[in-house]
Structures are given as structure tokens and as C-alpha cells.
C-alpha positions in Angstrom: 1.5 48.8 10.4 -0.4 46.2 12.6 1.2 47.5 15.8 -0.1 50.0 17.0 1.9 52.2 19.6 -0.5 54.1 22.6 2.2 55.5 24.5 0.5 58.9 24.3 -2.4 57.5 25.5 -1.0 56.4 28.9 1.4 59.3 28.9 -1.7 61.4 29.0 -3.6 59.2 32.0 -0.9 59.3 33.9 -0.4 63.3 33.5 3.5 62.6 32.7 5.2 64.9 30.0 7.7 63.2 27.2 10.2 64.9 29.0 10.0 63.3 32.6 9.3 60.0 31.3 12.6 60.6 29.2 14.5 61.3 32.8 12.9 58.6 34.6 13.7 56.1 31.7 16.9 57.5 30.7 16.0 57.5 27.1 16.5 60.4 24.5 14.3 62.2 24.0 14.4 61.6 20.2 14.4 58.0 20.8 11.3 58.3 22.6 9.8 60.7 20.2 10.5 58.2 17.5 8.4 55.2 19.6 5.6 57.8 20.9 4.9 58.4 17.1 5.0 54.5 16.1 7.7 55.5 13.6 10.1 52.8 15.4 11.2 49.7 14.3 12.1 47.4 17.6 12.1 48.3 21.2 14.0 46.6 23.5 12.7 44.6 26.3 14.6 46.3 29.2 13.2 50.0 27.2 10.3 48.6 27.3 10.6 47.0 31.3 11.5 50.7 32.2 8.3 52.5 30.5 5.9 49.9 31.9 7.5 50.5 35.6 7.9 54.7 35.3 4.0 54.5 33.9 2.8 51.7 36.3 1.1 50.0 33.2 1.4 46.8 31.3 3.0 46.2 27.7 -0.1 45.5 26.4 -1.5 48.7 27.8 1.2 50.2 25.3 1.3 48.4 22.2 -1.7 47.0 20.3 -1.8 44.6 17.7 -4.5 45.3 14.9 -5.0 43.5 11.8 -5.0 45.2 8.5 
């Protein structure tokens, strides 16, 4: 897949577990499982507005478009 998902990646520099960032987005934690593995197939923009704001990051600091 071409899009690449790093939300490990700035999970990790910002020290923050998948559990808090599941509080503080009010996501599941399944859900967010299923996009911190790149196994999902959409996120929605507001989902995505809430990571970028509870991580202090960009979108693109998240996902990563890389050709095949």
C-alpha cells in the first residue's frame, strides 16, 4: 500500500501510550489499533483533526505517501 501510516512513530516522540491517546481522542482502542497498524481503510478528517491536535503534529507528520 502507498500510504504509509507513522502513527507509532510520533506516538513514540511524544512519549504517549495507545491508551491515552485513545482517551484524549475518544477513539477505540481497536479503532486506533487498526490505523496504528496501517490495516485501515479511510480515516476521517475530524479523527484525523483530533490526533494531530492530542500529538501537536501535522497530518503529513502521520501519513506518508510512498510509491510502489
Amino acid at each position: 500500500m502507498p500510504i504509509i501510516v507513522n502513527l507509532d512513530v510520533m506516538m513514540a516522540k511524544r512519549k504517549m501510550s495507545l491508551n491515552e491517546l485513545s482517551q484524549k481522542v475518544d477513539i477505540t482502542l481497536s479503532n486506533l489499533s487498526i490505523l496504528k497498524t496501517g490495516k485501515a481503510k479511510a480515516v476521517r478528517f475530524n479523527t484525523l483533526e483530533a490526533i494531530c491536535m492530542a500529538l501537536d503534529c501535522q497530518p503529513g507528520d502521520i501519513l506518508e505517501y510512498v510509491e510502489e
